[in-house]
Each structure stands twice: as C-alpha cells, then as structure tokens.
C-alpha positions in Angstrom: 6.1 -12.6 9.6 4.3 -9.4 8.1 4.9 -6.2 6.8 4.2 -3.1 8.3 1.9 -0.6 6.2 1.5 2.8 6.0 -0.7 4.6 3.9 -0.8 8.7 4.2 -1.8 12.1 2.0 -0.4 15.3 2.0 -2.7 16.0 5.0 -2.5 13.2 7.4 -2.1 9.2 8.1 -4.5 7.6 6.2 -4.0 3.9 7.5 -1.2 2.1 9.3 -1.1 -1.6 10.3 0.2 -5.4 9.4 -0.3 -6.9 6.2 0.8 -10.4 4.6 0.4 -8.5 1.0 0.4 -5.2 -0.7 -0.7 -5.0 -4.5 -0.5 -1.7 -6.1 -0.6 0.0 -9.5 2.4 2.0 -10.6 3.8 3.5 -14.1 5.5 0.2 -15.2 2.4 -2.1 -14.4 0.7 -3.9 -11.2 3.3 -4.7 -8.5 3.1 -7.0 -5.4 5.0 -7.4 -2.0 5.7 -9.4 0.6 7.7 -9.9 3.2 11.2 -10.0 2.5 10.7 -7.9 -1.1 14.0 -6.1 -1.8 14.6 -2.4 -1.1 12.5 -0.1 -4.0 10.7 2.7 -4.8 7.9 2.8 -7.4 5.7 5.8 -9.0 2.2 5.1 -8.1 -0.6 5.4 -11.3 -3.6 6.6 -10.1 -6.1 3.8 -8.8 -6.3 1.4 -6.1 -3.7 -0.1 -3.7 -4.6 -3.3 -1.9 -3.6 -4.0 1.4 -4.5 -7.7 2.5 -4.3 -8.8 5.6 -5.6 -12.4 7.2 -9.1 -10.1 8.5 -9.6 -9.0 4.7 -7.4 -5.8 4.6 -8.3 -2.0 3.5 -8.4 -0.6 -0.5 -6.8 3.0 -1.0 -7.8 4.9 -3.7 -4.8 7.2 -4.6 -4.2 10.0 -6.8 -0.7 8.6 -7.9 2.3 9.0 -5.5 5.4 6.6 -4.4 5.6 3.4 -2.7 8.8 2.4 -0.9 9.3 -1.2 0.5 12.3 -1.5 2.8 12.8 -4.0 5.8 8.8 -5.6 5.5 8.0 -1.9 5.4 5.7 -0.6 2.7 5.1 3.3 3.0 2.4 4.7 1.0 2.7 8.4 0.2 0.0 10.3 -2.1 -1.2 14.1 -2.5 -5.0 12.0 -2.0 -5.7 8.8 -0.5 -9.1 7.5 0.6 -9.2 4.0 2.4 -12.3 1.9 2.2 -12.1 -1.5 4.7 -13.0 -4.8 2.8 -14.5 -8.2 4.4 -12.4 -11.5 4.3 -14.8 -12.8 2.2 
C-alpha cells in the first residue's frame, strides 16, 4: 500500500506520484506519514518536505503552506515549491 502525493504552488503541479513516506516541517515541529495516518491538516514552516519513495523520492523546498493527509492522500499546497529528485542511495 502507498500514498498518493501531490505537491503544487500557486502556479501549477509541482510533483504528483506514490510514496511509502512523507516527512515535512510544520509550525508545531517535524511530522511524518504513512499510509493509513488519520485525517489532518498542518501549517507548513518554510523548509523542505521529503517525499520517499522505494526509487529514492523528490525534496520540495516550500515557502510555508498546508499539508492535508486524508485516505493515503497527502496534498501539498504552497505559494512556492521547488522539487529537486534524490537517488536511493
């Protein structure tokens, strides 16, 4: 089982796919999901949210923002988001 990940800006999709993990930073401290996390929605600090996946997984540097996890589905929203792929080394 995985979740399903979607990462966008104000301007457009910045990354969608499966993931076994998400770890983001948000206003109450470092938060991480997986599948079957309850319902929630969390205020983003500004920094990096870490997608893994079992071929490495993508970093996205965001400029604060929400997360919402419902159903194994993380939705990443954020005026900016750059996404930099990473190795599964």
């Amino acid at each position: 089982m995985s979740l399903q990940v979607q990462v966008v800006s104000a301007e457009r999709e910045v990354w969608s796919g499966e993931a076994r993990m998400v770890i983001a930073r948000t206003l109450e401290g470092e938060l991480g999901i997986l599948t079957g996390h309850e319902p929630m929605l969390a205020v983003l600090a500004e920094g990096e949210v870490r997608v893994e996946s079992a071929g490495g997984g993508v970093t996205a540097q965001v400029d604060g923002g929400f997360l919402s996890v419902e159903h194994d589905t993380v939705l990443v929203v954020a005026e900016r988001a750059r996404v930099g792929e990473r190795s599964s080394s």
